[in-house]
N, C-alpha and C positions, 0 to 999 in steps of 0.2 A: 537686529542689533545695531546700536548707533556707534559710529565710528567715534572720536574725538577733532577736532581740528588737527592736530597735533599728527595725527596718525594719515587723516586724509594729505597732508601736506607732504607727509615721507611716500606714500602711497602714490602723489603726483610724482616725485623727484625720484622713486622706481619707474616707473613709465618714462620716462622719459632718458633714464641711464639705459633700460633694457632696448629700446631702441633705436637707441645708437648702437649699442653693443651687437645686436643682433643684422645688423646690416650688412658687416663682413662674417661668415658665417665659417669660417676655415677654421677662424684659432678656437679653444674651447672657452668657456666661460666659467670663471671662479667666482661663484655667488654664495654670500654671507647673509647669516639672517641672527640678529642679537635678541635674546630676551632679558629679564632683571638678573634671571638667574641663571643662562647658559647662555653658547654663543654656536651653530651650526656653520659649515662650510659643505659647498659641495662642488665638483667639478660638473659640469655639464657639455654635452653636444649635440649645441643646439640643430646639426644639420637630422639626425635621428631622432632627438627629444629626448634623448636615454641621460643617465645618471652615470657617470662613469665610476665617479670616487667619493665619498662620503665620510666627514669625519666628526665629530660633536665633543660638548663635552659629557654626554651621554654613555659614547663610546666605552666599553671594558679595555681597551687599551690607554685610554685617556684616565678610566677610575684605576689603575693601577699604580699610576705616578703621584695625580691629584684627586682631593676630593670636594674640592669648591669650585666652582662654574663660574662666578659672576665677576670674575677680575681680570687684567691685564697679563698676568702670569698663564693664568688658565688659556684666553686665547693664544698668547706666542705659542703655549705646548699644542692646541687644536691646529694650529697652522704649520709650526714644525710635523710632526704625527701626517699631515696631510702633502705637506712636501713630499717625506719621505717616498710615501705612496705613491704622487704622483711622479718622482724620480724614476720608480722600479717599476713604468710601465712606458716610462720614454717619454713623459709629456713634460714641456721644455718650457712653452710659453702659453701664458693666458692671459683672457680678458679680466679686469676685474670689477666686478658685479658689486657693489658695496650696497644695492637693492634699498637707495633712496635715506641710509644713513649716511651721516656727517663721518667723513674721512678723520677720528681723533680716538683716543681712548683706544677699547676693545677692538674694534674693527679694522684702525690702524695696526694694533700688536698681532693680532692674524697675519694681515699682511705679510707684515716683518720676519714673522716666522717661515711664514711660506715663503719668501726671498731667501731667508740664510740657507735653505736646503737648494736652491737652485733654480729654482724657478722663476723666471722672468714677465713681466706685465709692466 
């Protein structure tokens, strides 16, 4: 399958966030992945390789409230949704993994939402 330029460039600009990020390996890592139509977040630790926390707009907690994926609303609620989570099990601060997108839009509204609940990066 052939990539696009476009995708090989975001593709370079992860590599080279992941590491850096992976270098100190104590805090965990909040890594975002957007497509046209939904937006994923997951907590990771990287010192195990496990998956701590996981939230989408896929989620049945997420189709409860909304049912469109591909907007800025939708990521603040994936991000709040995923605060909460990471609240209720004591995780305070994290990396954040933006996995070689541009810091604007959906990816910033994530963000934001995972900050309002407490979460620090």
């Amino acid at each position: 399958m052939k990539t696009s330029n476009r995708e090989r460039l975001r593709i370079n600009r992860k590599r080279r966030v992941k590491n850096r990020v992976q270098r100190n390996r104590e805090k965990l890592r909040l890594t975002v992945f957007r497509s046209a139509k939904h937006i994923y977040a997951q907590i990771i630790n990287d010192m195990d390789g496990k998956t701590l926390l996981s939230e989408s707009t896929m989620s049945p907690a997420f189709r409860e409230k909304l049912k469109n994926g591909g907007n800025a609303q939708a990521a603040t609620l994936v991000g709040n949704l995923l605060g909460e989570k990471a609240v209720q099990q004591g995780i305070k601060e994290v990396y954040y993994d933006r996995n070689g997108f541009t810091y604007a839009g959906r990816v910033k509204a994530l963000a934001d939402g995972v900050r309002e609940k407490g979460v620090k990066f």
